[in-house]
C-alpha positions in Angstrom: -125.0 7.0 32.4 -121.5 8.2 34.0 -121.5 8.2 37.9 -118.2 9.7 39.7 -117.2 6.4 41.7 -114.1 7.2 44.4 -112.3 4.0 44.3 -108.6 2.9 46.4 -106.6 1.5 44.2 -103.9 0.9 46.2 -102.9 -2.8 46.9 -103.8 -4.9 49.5 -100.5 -7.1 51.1 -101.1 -9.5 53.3 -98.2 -10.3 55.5 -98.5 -13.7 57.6 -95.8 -14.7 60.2 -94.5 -18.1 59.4 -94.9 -21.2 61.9 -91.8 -22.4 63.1 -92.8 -25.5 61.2 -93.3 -23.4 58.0 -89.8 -21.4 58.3 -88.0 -25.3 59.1 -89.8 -27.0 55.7 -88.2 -24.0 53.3 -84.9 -23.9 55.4 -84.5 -27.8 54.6 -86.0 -27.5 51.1 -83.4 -24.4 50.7 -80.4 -27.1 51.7 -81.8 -30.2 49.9 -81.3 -28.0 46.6 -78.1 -26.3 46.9 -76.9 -30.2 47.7 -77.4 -31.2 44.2 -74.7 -33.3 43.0 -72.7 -32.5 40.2 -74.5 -34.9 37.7 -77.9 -33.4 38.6 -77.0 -30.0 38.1 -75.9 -31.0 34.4 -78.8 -32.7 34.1 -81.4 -30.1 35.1 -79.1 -27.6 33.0 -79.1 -29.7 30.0 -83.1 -30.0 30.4 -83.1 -26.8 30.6 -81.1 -25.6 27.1 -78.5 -24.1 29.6 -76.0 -25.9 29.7 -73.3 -27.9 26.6 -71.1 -30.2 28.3 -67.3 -30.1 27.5 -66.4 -33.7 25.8 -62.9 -35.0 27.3 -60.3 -35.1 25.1 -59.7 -38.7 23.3 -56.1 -39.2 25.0 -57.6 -38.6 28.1 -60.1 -41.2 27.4 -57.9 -43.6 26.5 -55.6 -43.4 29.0 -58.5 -43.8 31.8 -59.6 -47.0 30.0 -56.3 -48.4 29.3 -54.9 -47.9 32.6 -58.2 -49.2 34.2 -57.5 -52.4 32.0 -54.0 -52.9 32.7 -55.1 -52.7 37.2 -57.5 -55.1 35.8 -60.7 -53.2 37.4 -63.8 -52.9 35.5 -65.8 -49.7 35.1 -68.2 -51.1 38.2 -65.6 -51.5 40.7 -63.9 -47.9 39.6 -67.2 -46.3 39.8 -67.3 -47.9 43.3 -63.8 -46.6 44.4 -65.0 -42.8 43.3 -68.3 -43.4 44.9 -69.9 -42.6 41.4 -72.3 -44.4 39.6 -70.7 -46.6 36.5 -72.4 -44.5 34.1 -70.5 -41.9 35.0 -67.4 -44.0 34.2 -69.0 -45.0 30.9 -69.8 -41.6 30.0 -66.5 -40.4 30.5 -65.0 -42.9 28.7 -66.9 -42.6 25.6 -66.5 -39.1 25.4 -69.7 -37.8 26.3 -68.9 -36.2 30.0 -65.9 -34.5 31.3 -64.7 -35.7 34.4 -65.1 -33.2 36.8 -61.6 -31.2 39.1 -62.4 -34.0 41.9 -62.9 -36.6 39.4 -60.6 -35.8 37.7 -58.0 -36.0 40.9 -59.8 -39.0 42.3 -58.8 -41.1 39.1 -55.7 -40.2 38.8 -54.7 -41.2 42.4 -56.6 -44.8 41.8 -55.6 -45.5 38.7 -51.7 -44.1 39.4 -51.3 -41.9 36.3 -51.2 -38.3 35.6 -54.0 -37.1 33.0 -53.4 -34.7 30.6 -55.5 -31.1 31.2 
């Protein structure tokens, strides 16, 4: 049995205004995440299959641990000085991070040396 149904199939939006309260939660949500530190955007791109970090060079390595020796600083109270946390520091040292253009600058100005590019 074949009945001629007329039928609207155009789609239904719904638009609701936002509360003020609403509108303020994704304005802060929207800042929190564009604020993500360097390290977490590595992170969350690694996860991700997006991103292959660049390993420092082994000169440049070695001159950030040597020179850190000869101040006589550990990789704690360098971290501390960048306001980085020490695994950075050991990262970077073992080769498996690249320090980053303000890293980069922040090291050389503690640790008194010019790095190699």
């Amino acid at each position: 049995m074949h009945t001629n149904l007329d039928f609207d199939l155009t789609p239904v939006v719904f638009n609701s205004k936002k509360s003020k309260q609403e509108k303020a939660y994704t304005k802060l949500s929207q800042t929190l995440t564009s604020k993500k530190t360097h390290e977490q955007k590595i992170k969350e791109q690694a996860e991700n299959d997006e991103y292959v970090p660049e390993k420092p060079s082994l000169e440049l390595r070695k001159m950030i641990q040597s020179q850190r020796q000869k101040l006589g600083i550990n990789q704690k109270q360098l971290a501390q000085q960048m306001n980085i946390k020490q695994t950075v520091i050991n990262d970077i040292e073992q080769g498996k991070i690249k320090p980053t253009p303000q890293q980069k600058s922040q090291l050389q100005r503690i640790l008194k040396i010019k790095l190699p590019k």
